[in-house]
C-alpha positions in Angstrom: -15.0 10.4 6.5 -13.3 12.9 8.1 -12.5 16.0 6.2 -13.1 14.3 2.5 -16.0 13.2 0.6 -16.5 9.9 -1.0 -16.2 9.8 -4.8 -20.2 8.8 -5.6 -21.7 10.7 -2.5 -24.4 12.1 -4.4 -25.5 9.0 -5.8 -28.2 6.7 -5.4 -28.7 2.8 -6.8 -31.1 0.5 -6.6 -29.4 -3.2 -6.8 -31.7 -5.9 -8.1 -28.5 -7.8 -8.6 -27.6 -11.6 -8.3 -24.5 -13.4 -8.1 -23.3 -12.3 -11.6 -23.7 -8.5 -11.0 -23.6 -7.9 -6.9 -19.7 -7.5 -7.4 -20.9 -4.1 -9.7 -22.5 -3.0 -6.9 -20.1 -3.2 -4.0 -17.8 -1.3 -5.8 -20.0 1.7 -6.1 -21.1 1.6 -2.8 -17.8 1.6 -1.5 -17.0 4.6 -3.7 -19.6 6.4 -1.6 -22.7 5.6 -3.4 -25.8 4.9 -1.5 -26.9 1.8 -2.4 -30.2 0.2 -2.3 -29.8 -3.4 -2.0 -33.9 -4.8 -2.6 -34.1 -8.2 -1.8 -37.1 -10.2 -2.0 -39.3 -10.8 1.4 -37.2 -13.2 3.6 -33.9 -12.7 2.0 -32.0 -12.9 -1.1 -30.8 -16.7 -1.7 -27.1 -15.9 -1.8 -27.9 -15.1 2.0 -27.4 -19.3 2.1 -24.3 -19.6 0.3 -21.0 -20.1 2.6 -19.0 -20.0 3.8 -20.2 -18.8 7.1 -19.3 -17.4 10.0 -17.6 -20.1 12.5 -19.8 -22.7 9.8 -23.0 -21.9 11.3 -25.1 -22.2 8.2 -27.4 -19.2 9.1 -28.6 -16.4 6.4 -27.7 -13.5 8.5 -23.9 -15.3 8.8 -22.8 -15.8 4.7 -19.3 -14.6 4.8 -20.4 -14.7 1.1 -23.2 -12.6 1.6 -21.2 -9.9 3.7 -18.4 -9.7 1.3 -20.3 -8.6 -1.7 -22.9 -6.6 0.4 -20.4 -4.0 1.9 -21.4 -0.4 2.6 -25.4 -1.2 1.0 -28.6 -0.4 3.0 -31.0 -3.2 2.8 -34.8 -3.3 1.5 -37.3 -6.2 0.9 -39.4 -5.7 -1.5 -41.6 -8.1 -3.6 -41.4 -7.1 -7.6 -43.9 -9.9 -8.7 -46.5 -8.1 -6.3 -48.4 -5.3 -7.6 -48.3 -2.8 -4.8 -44.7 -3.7 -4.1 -43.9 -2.8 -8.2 -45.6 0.7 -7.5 -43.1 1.0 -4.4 -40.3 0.3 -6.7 -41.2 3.1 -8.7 -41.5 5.5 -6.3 -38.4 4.6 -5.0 -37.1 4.7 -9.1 -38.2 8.9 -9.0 -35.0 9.2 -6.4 -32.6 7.1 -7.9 -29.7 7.5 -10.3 -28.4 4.1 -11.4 -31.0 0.7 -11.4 -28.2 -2.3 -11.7 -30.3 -5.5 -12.5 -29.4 -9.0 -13.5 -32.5 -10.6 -14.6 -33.4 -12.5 -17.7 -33.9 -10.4 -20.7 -37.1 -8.9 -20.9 -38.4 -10.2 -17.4 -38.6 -6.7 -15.8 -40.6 -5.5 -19.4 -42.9 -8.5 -18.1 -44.2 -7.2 -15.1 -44.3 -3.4 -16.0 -41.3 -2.1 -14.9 -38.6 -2.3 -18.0 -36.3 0.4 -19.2 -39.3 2.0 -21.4 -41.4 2.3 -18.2 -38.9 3.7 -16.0 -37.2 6.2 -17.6 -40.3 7.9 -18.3 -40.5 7.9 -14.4 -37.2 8.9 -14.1 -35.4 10.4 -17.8 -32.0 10.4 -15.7 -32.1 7.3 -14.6 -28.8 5.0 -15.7 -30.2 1.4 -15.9 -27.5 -1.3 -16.1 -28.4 -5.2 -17.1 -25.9 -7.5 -16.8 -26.8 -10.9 -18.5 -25.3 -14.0 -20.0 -25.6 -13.0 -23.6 -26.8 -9.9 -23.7 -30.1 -8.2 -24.8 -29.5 -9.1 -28.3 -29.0 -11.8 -30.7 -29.2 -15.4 -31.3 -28.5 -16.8 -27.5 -30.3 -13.5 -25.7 -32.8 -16.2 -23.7 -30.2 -18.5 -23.1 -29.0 -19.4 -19.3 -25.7 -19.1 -19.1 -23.8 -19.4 -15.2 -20.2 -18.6 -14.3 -18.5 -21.2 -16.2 -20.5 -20.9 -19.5 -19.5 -18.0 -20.0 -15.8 -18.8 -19.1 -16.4 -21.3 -21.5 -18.0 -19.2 -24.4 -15.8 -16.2 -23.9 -12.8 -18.0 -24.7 -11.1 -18.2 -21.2 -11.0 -21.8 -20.5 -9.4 -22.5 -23.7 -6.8 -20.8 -22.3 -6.6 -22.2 -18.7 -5.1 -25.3 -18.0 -2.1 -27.7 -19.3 -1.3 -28.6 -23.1 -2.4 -32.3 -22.4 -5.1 -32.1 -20.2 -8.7 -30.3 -21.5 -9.8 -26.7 -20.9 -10.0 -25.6 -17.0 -12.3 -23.2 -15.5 -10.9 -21.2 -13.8 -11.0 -20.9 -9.9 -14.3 -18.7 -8.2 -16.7 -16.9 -10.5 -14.0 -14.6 -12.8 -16.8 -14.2 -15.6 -19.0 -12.9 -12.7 -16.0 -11.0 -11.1 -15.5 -9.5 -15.1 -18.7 -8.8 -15.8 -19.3 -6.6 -12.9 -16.8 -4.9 -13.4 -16.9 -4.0 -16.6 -20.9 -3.1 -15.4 -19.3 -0.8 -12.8 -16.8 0.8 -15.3 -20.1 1.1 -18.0 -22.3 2.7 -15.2 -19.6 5.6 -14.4 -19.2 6.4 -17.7 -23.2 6.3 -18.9 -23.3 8.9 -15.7 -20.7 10.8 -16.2 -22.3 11.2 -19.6 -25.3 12.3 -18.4 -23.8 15.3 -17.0 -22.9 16.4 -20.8 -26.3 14.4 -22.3 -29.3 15.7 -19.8 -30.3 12.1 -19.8 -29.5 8.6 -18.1 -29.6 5.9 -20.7 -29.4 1.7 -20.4 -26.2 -0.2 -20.1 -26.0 -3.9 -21.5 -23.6 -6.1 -20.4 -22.4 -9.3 -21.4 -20.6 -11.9 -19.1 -19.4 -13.6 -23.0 -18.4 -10.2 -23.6 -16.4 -9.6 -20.4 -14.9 -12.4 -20.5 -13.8 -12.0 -24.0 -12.8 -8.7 -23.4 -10.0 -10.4 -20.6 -7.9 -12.8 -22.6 -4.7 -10.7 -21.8 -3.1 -10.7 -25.4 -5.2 -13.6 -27.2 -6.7 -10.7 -29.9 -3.6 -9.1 -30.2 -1.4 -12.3 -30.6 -3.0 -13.3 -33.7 -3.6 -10.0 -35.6 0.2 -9.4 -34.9 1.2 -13.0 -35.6 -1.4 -15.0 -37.0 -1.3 -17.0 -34.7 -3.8 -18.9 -31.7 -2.9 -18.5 -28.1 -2.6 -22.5 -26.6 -2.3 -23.8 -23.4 1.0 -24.0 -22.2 1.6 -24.1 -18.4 3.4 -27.4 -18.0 3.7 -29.0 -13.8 7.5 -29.1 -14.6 9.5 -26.6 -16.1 11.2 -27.3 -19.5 13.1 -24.6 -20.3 15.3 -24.3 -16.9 14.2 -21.1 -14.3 11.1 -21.1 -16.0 8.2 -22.5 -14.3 6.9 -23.7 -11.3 9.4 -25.0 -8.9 8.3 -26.7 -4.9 10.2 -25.1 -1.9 9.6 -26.3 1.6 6.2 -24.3 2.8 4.9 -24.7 -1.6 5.6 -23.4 -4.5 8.1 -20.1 -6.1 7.8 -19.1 -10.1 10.8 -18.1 -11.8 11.4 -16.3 -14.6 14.8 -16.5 -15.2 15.2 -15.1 -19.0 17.9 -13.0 -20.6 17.3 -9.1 -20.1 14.6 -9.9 -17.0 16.8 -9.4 -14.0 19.7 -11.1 -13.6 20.6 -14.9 -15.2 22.3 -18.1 -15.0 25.7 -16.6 -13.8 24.0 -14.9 -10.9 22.1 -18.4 -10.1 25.3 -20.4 -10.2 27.2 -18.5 -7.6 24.0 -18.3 -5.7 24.1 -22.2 -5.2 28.0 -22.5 -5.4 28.2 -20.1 -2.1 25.0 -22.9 -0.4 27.9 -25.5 -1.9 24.6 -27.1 -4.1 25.9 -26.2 -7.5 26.7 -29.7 -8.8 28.5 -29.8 -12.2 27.0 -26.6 -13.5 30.3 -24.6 -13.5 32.3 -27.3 -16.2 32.4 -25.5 -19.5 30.5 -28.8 -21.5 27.4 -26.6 -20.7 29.0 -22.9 -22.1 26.5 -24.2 -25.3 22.9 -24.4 -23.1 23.8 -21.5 -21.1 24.6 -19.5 -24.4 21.1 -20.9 -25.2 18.4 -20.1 -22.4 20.4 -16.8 -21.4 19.7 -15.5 -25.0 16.5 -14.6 -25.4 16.5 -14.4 -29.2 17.9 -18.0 -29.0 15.4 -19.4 -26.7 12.3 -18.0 -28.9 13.6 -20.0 -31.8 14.4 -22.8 -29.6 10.7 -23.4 -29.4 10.1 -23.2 -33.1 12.6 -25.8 -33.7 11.2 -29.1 -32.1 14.3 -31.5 -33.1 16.8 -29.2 -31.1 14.7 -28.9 -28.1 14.5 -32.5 -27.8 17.8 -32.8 -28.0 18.3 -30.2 -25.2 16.0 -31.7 -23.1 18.1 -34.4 -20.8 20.4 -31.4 -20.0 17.5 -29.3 -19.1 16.3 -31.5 -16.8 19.6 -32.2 -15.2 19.9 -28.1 -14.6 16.1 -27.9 -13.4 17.0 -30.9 -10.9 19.7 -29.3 -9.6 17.8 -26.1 -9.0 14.5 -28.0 -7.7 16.7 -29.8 -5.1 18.7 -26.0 -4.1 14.9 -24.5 -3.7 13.6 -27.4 -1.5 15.8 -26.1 0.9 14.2 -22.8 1.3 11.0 -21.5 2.3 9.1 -19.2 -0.1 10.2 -16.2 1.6 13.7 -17.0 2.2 14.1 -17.8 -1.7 12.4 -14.6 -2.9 14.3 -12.5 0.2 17.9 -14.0 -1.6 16.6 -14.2 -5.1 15.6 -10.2 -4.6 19.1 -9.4 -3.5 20.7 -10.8 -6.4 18.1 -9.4 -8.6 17.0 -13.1 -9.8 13.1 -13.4 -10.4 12.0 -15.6 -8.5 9.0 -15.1 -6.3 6.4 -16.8 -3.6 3.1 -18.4 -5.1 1.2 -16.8 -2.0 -1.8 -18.4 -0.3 -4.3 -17.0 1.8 -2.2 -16.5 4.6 0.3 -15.3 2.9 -1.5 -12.6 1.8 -2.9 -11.6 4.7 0.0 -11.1 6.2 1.7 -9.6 3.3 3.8 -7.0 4.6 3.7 -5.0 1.5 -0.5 -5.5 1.5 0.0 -4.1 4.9 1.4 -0.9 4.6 -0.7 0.0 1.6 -3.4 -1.0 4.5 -5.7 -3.2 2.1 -7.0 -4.9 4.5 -10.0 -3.2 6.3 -11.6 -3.9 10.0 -15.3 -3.9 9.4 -17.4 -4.1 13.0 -20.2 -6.7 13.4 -22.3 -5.6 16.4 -24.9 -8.3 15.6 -22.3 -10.7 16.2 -20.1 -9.5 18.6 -16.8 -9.3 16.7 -15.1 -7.4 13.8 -13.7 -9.0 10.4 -11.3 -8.8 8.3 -12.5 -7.6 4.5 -10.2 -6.9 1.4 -10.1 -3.9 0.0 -9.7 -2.2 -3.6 -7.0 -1.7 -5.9 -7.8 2.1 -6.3 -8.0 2.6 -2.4 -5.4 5.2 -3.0 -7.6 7.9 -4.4 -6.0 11.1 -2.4 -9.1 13.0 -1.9 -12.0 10.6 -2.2 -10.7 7.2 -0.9 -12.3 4.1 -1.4 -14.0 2.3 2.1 -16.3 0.2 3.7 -18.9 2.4 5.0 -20.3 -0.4 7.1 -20.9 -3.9 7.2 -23.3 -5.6 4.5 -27.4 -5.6 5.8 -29.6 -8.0 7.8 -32.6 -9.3 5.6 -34.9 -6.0 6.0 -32.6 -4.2 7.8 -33.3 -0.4 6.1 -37.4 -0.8 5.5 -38.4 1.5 7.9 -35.8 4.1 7.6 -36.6 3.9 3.8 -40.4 3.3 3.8 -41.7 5.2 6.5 -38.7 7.9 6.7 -37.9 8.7 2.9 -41.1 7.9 1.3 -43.6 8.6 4.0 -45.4 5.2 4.6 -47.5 4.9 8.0 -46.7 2.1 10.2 -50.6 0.9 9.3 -49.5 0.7 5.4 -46.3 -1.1 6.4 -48.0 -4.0 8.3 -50.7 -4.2 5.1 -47.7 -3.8 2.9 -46.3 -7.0 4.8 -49.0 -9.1 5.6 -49.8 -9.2 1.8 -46.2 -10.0 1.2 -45.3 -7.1 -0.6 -42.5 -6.2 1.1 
């Protein structure tokens, strides 16, 4: 990095992490940290979750793998073998941060817990990211991705009114957890700079997730009241909702003192000549209605009137859902945006990629793969504009093994001899 140091430079961690915490981890290493990824001789198993690269199921080709993996050096090393525990500790001695995501108490098993290593190392930061915790009454439990969507409250929250509780798409309790993990982990060292001392980090995935219901907590200690599902597949209240277009789907949120209303939409569709009836003064009452925001609230708390309302709704929702159909996603939100109407493009993949606003905030980074011949395309990190010490991908995630002799014989001094004993036992 030209001219500029990276925010964690000076930092070293050891990542012991599965799915649930490797997230934590690739966002200090591309920080700048210099992170230890240890995996277990012959490869972690995520190495054989895909996708993969042109779907040739290969370890050394997980596009899931090399996503989560960015800017880490790679180890193996064997924890459950005694010779490779006492590597782990010398490696320990160096280290600043230890980010782990075993069961509780299994690294106390073998004789390399919290109690053990910070006497190796008193300013070592040791983060654990579990299901439940170290504590309480569901501490041995297992608990995956969407248990703990489940137990932290999200999925009562995801999905339609009718229908039961969704889980939400990829691993967000994972996603939350690590974060939350990476956030904890800053702190505990930035603490140790005041402190003298590293100390241990427990984290929850129920916790995480509980701590990211949006407004759930605060909704009922302002109002008493439990946050419900309510996404609907068709908009009730018109310009609010879902709505299809030609290449999928645009949200509005057309509602009084959020951009501009109803008035604005009308002569949008009279100009396109697709306005219908919507200009004869029998519906001066419904737009009085959904353009007042007071007047919609207590619309929904009075059942008998919505009901009432609801056949002219639908008539004003139809006449907008056949105007949209018309129009691409980027066409609508290029015309809605010049008339100051909100409504914008569900985005996809591709869309995002080629975002042109993604673009010139350049979140999109060109990570080279010599082993492969080619160069992909990675996301980047919502705090990439740091002015002096950016985030980046340092390099691309490691082969199985890559790092062993640059660590082992390099940094801690190991003879080639000791290395081939060292393998042969299956130690590293």
């Amino acid at each position: 990095m030209t001219g500029q140091e990276s925010l964690l430079g000076d930092i070293r961690i050891l990542d012991l992490t599965g799915e649930s915490g490797v997230y934590c981890t690739k966002l200090l290493a591309d920080l700048g940290a210099d992170v230890l990824r240890i995996e277990p001789p012959g490869g972690h198993p995520m190495r054989n979750k895909g996708p993969f690269v042109h779907d040739a199921v290969d370890p050394e080709k997980s596009l899931y793998w090399f996503h989560f993996n960015t800017s880490k050096r790679g180890i193996t090393l064997d924890l459950e073998n005694a010779d490779g525990r006492e590597i782990f500790k010398k490696l320990v001695k160096t280290a600043d941060v230890l980010v782990e995501t075993f069961h509780p108490g299994y690294l106390d098993k073998i004789g390399i817990g919290y109690s053990v290593l910070k006497t190796i190392n008193p300013n070592l930061v040791h983060t654990a990211i579990t299901p439940f915790g170290q504590t309480g009454p569901y501490r041995d439990f297992l608990g995956p991705d969407i248990v703990a969507q489940a137990m932290g409250g999200l999925m009562f929250l995801a999905g339609f009114p009718e229908d039961p509780p969704y889980k939400l798409g990829c691993s967000q309790a994972y996603h939350s957890a690590s974060v939350h993990a990476a956030a904890g982990t800053m702190i505990a060292l930035y603490a140790r700079d005041d402190i003298g001392m590293g100390q241990f980090v427990d984290v929850s995935l129920q916790e995480s997730v509980l701590m990211s219901l949006e407004t759930a907590m605060q909704h009922y200690d302002m109002r008493k009241e439990i946050r419900q599902r309510i996404g609907r597949e068709e908009p009730v209240v018109p310009g609010i909702g879902l709505y299809p277009c030609k290449d999928g789907y645009v949200f509005s949120y057309v509602v009084a003192g959020f951009g501009a209303g109803w008035d604005e939409i009308i002569r949008w569709l009279d100009n396109e000549g697709m306005a219908g009836d919507l200009k004869d003064e029998k519906w001066n009452e419904v737009w009085e209605t959904i353009t007042n925001y007071k007047q919609l609230v207590a619309l929904g708390n009075n059942p008998a009137k919505l009901m009432a309302m609801l056949e002219q709704f639908y008539h004003i929702s139809g006449i907008l859902k056949a105007f949209l159909a018309t129009r691409t996603k980027q066409q609508i939100f290029d015309e809605a945006a010049e008339r100051r109407i909100m409504i914008n493009p569900v985005q996809n993949a591709k869309d995002l990629v080629e975002s042109p606003q993604l673009n010139a905030l350049e979140f999109f980074s060109t990570v080279e793969h010599p082993e492969l011949g080619m160069t992909l395309k990675y996301p980047g990190a919502p705090y990439y504009h740091i002015s002096d010490t950016p985030w980046r991908i340092s390099r691309r995630a490691p082969l199985s093994g890559e790092h062993n002799t640059e660590i082992y014989e390099k940094e801690l001094g190991l003879t080639r001899e000791e290395l081939l004993i060292l393998k042969n036992e299956g130690a590293i």
